[in-house]
TIVO-2410 file (N, C-alpha, C; in nm, 3 decimals):
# residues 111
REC num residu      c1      c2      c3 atome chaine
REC   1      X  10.132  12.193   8.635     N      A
REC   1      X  10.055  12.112   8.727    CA      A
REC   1      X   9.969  12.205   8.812     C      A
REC   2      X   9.847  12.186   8.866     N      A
REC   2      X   9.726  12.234   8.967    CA      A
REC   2      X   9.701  12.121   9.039     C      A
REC   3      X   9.692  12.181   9.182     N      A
REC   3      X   9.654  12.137   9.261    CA      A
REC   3      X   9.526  12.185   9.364     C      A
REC   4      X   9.448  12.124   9.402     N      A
REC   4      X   9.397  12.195   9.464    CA      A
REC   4      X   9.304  12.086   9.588     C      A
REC   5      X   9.294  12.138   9.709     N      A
REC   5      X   9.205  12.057   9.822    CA      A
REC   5      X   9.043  12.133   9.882     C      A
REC   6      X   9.007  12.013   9.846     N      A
REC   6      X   8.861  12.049   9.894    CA      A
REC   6      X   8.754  11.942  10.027     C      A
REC   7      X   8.778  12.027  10.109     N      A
REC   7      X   8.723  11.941  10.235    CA      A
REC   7      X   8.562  11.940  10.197     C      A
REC   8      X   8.484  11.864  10.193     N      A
REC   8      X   8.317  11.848  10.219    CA      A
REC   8      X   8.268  11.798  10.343     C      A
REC   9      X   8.158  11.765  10.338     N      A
REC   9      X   8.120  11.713  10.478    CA      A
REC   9      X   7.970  11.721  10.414     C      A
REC  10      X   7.926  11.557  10.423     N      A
REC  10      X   7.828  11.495  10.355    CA      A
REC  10      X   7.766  11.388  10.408     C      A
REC  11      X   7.673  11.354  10.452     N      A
REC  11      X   7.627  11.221  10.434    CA      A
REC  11      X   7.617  11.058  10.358     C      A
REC  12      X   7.672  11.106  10.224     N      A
REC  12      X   7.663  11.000  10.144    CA      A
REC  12      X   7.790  11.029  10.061     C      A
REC  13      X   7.931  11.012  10.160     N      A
REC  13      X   8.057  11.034  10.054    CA      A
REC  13      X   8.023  10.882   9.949     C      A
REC  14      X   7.985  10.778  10.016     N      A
REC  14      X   8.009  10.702   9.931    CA      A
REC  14      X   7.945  10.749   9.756     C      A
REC  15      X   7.833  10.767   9.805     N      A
REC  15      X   7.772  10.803   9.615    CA      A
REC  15      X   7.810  10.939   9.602     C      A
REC  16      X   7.884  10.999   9.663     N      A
REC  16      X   7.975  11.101   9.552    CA      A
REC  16      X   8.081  11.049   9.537     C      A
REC  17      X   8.175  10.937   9.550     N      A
REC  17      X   8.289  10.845   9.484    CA      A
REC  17      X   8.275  10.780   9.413     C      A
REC  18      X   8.130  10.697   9.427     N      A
REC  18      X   8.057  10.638   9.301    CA      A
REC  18      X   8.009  10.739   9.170     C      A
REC  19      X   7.882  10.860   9.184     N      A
REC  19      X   7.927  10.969   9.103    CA      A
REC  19      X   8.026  10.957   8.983     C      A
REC  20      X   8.161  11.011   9.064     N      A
REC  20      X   8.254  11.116   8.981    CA      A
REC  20      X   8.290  10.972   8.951     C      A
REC  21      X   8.319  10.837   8.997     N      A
REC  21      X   8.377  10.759   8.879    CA      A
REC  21      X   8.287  10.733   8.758     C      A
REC  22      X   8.148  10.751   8.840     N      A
REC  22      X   8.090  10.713   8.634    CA      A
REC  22      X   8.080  10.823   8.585     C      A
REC  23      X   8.116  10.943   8.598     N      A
REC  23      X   8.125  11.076   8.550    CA      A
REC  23      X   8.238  11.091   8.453     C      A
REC  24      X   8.372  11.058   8.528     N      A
REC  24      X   8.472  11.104   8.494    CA      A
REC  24      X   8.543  10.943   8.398     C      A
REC  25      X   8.510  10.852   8.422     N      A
REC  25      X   8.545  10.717   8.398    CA      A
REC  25      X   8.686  10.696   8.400     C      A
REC  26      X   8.693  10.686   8.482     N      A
REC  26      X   8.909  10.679   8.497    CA      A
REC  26      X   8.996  10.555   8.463     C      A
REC  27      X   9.118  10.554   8.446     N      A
REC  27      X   9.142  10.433   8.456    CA      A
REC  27      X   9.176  10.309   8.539     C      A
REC  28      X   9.175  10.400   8.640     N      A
REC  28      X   9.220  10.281   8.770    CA      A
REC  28      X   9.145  10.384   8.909     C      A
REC  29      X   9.168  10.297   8.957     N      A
REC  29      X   9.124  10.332   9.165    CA      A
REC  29      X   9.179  10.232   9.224     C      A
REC  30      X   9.228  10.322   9.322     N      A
REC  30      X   9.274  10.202   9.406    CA      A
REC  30      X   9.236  10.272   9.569     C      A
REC  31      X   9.205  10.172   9.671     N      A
REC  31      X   9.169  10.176   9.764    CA      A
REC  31      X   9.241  10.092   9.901     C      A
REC  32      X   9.238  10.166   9.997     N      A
REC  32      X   9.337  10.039  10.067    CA      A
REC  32      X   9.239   9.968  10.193     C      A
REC  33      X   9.278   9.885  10.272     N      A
REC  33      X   9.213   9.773  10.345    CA      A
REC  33      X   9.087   9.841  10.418     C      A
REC  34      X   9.074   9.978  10.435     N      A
REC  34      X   9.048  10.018  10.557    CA      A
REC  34      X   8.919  10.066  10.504     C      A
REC  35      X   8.890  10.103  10.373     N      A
REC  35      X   8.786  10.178  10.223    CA      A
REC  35      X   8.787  10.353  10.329     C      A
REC  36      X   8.927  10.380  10.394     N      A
REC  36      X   8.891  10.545  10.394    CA      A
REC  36      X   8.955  10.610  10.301     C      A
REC  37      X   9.040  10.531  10.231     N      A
REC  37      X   9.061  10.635  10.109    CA      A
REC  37      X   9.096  10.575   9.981     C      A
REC  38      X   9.037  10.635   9.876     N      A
REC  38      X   9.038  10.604   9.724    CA      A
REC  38      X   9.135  10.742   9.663     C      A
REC  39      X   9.187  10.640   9.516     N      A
REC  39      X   9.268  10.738   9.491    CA      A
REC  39      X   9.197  10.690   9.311     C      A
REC  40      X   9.157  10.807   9.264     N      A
REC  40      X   9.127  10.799   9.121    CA      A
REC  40      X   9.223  10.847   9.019     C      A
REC  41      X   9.247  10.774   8.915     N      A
REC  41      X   9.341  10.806   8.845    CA      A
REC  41      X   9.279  10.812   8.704     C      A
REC  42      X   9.300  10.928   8.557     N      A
REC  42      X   9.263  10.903   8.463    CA      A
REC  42      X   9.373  10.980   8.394     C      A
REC  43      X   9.343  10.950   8.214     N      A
REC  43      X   9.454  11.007   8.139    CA      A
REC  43      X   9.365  11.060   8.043     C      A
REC  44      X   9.392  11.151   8.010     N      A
REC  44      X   9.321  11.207   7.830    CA      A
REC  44      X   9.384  11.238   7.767     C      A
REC  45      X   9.428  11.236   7.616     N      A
REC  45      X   9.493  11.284   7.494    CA      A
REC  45      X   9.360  11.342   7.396     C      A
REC  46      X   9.430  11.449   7.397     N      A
REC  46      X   9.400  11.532   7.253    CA      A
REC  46      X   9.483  11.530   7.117     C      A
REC  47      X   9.379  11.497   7.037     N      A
REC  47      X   9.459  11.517   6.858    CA      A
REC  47      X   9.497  11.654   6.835     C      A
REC  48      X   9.413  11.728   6.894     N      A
REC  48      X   9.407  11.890   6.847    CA      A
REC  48      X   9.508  11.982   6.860     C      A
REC  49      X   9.525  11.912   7.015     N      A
REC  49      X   9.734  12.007   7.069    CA      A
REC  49      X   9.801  11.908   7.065     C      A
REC  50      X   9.779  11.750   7.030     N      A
REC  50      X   9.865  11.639   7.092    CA      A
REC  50      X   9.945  11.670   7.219     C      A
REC  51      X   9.836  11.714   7.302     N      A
REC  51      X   9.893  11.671   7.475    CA      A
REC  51      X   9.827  11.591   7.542     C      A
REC  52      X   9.886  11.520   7.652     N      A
REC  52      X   9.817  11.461   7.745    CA      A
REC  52      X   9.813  11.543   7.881     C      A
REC  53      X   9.680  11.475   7.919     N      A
REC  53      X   9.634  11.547   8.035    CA      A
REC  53      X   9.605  11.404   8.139     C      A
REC  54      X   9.647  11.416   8.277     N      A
REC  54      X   9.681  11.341   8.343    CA      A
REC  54      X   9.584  11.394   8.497     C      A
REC  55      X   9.533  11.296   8.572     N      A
REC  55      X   9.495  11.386   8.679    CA      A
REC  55      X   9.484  11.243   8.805     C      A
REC  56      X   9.520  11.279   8.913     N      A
REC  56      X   9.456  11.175   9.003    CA      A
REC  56      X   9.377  11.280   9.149     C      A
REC  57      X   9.303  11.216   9.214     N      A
REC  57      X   9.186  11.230   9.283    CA      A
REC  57      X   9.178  11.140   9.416     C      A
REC  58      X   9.204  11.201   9.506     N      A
REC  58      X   9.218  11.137   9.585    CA      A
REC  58      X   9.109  11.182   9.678     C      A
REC  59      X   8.989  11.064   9.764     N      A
REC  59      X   8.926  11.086   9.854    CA      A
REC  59      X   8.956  11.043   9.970     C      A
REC  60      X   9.014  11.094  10.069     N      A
REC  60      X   9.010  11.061  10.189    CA      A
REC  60      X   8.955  11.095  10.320     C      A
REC  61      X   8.899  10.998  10.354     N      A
REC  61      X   8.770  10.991  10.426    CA      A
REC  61      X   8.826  11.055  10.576     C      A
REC  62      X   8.768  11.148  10.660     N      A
REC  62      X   8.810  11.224  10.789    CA      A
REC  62      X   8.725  11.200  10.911     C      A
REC  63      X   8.619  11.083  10.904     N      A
REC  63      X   8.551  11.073  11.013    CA      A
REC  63      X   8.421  11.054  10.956     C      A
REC  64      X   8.337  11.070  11.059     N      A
REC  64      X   8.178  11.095  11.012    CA      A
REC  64      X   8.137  11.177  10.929     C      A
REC  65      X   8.138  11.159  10.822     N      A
REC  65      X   8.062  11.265  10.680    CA      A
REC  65      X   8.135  11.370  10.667     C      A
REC  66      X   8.271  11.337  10.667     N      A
REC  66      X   8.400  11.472  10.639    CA      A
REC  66      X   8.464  11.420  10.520     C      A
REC  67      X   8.509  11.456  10.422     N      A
REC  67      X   8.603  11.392  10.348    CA      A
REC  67      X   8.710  11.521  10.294     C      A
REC  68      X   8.831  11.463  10.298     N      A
REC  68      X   8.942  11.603  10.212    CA      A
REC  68      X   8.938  11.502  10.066     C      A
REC  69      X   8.957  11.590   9.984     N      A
REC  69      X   8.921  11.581   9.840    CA      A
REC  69      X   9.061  11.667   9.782     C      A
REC  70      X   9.152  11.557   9.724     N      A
REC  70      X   9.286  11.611   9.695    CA      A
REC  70      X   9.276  11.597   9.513     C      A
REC  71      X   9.273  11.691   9.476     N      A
REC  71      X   9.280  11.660   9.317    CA      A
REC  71      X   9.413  11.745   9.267     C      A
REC  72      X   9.475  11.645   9.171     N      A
REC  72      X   9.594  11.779   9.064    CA      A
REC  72      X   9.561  11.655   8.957     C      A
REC  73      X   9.636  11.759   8.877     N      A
REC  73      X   9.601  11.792   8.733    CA      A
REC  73      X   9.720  11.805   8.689     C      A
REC  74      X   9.803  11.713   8.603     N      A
REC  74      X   9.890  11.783   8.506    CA      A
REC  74      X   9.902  11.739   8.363     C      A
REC  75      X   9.952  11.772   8.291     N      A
REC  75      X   9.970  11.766   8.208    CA      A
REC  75      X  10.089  11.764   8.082     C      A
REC  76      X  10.114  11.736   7.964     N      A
REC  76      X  10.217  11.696   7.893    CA      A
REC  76      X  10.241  11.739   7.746     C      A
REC  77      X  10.255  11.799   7.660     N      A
REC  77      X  10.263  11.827   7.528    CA      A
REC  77      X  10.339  11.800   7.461     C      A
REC  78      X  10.283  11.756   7.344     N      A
REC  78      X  10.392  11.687   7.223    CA      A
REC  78      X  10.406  11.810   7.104     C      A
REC  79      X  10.297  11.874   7.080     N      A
REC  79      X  10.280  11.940   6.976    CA      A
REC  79      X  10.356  12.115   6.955     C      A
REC  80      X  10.263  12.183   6.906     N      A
REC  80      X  10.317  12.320   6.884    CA      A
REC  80      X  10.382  12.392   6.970     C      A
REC  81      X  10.505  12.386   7.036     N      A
REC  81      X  10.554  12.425   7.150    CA      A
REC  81      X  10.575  12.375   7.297     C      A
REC  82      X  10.504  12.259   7.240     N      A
REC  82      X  10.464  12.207   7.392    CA      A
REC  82      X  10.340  12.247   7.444     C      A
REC  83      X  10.253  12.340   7.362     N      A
REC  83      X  10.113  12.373   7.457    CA      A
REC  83      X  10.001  12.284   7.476     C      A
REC  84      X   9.928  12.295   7.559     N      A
REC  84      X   9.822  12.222   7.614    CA      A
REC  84      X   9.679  12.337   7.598     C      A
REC  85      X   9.694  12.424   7.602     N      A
REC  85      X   9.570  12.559   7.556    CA      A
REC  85      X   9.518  12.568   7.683     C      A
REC  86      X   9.529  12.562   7.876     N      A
REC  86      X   9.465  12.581   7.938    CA      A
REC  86      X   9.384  12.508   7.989     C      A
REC  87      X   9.461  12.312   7.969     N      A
REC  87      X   9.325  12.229   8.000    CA      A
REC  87      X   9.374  12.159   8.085     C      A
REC  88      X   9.477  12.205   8.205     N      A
REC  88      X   9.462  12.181   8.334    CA      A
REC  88      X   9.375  12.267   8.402     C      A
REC  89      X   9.346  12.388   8.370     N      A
REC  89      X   9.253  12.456   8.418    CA      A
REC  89      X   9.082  12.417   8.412     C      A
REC  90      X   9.078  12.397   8.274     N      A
REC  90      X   8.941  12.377   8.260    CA      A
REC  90      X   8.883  12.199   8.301     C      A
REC  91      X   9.008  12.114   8.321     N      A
REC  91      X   9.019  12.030   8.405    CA      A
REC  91      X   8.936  12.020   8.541     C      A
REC  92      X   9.028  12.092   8.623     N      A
REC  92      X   9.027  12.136   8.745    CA      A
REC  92      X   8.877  12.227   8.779     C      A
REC  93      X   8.834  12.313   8.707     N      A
REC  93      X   8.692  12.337   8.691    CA      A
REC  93      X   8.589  12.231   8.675     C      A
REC  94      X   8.631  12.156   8.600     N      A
REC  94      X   8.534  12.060   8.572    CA      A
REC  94      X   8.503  12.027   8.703     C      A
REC  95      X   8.632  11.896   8.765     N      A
REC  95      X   8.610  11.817   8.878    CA      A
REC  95      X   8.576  11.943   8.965     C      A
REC  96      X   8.656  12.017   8.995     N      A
REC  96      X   8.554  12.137   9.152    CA      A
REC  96      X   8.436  12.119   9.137     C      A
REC  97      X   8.342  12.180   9.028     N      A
REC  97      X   8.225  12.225   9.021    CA      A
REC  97      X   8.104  12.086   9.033     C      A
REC  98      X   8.175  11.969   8.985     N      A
REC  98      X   8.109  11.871   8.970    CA      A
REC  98      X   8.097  11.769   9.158     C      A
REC  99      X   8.199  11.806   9.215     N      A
REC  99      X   8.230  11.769   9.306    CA      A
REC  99      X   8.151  11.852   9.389     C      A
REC 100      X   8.174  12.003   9.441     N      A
REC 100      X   8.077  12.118   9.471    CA      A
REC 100      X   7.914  12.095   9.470     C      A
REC 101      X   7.868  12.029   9.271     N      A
REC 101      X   7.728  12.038   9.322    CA      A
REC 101      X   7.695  11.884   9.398     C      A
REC 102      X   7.754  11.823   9.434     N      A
REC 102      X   7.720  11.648   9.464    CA      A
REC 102      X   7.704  11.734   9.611     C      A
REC 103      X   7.832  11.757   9.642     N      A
REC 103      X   7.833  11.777   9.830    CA      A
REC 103      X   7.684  11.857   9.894     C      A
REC 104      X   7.652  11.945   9.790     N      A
REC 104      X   7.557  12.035   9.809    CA      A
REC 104      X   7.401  12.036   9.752     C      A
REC 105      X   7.412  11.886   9.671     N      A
REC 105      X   7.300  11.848   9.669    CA      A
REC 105      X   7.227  11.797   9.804     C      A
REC 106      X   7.103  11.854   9.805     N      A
REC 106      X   7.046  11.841   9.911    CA      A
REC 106      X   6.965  11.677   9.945     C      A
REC 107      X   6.932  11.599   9.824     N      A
REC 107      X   6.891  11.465   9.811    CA      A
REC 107      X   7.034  11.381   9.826     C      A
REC 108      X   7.166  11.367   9.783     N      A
REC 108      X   7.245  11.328   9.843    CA      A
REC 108      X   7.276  11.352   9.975     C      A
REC 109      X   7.227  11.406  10.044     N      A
REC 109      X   7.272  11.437  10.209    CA      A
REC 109      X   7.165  11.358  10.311     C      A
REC 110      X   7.062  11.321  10.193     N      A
REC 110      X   6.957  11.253  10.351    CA      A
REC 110      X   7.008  11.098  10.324     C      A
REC 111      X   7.102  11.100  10.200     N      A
REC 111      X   7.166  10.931  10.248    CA      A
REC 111      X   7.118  10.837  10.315     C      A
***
């Protein structure tokens, strides 16, 4: 399992939650009464190692244009040993970097 937290501070959290769901297409979200925090959930299987890879995403909103950004990553293997080849990692790269350029796009911030 990886974990990892990433605080931003943005103008337009909403269309970087909108974003990464049509990015990432998950299978569920759930949100509670208040819309400060979403929690994204998705699953992937591979034929190649027969593992699954599991991740949820949580945005929770900190005020005016703050958000902590809770993501882990784990994962499951059926196949040759149990391996997965490193794709909680390259996981976890993905969402950072994709998450990273939204906050720091400069046209998402005049929101």
């Amino acid at each position: 399992m990886e974990s990892k937290i990433i605080e931003i501070e943005n103008n337009n959290i909403d269309l970087i939650i909108e974003s990464f769901y049509d990015k990432f297409l998950p299978e569920g979200i759930y949100n509670n009464e208040n819309k400060n925090i979403f929690a994204i959930f998705f699953e992937k299987f591979s034929f190649l190692t027969k593992s699954d890879l599991s991740g949820t995403v949580i945005f929770d909103r900190m005020g005016n244009n703050k958000c902590k950004i809770i993501i882990i990553i784990s994962r499951g293997g059926s196949g040759f040993f149990r391996l997965a080849y490193g794709s909680e990692s390259r996981a976890m790269n993905k969402i950072t970097k994709f998450i990273d350029s939204l906050a720091n796009d400069k046209s998402i911030k005049k929101g």
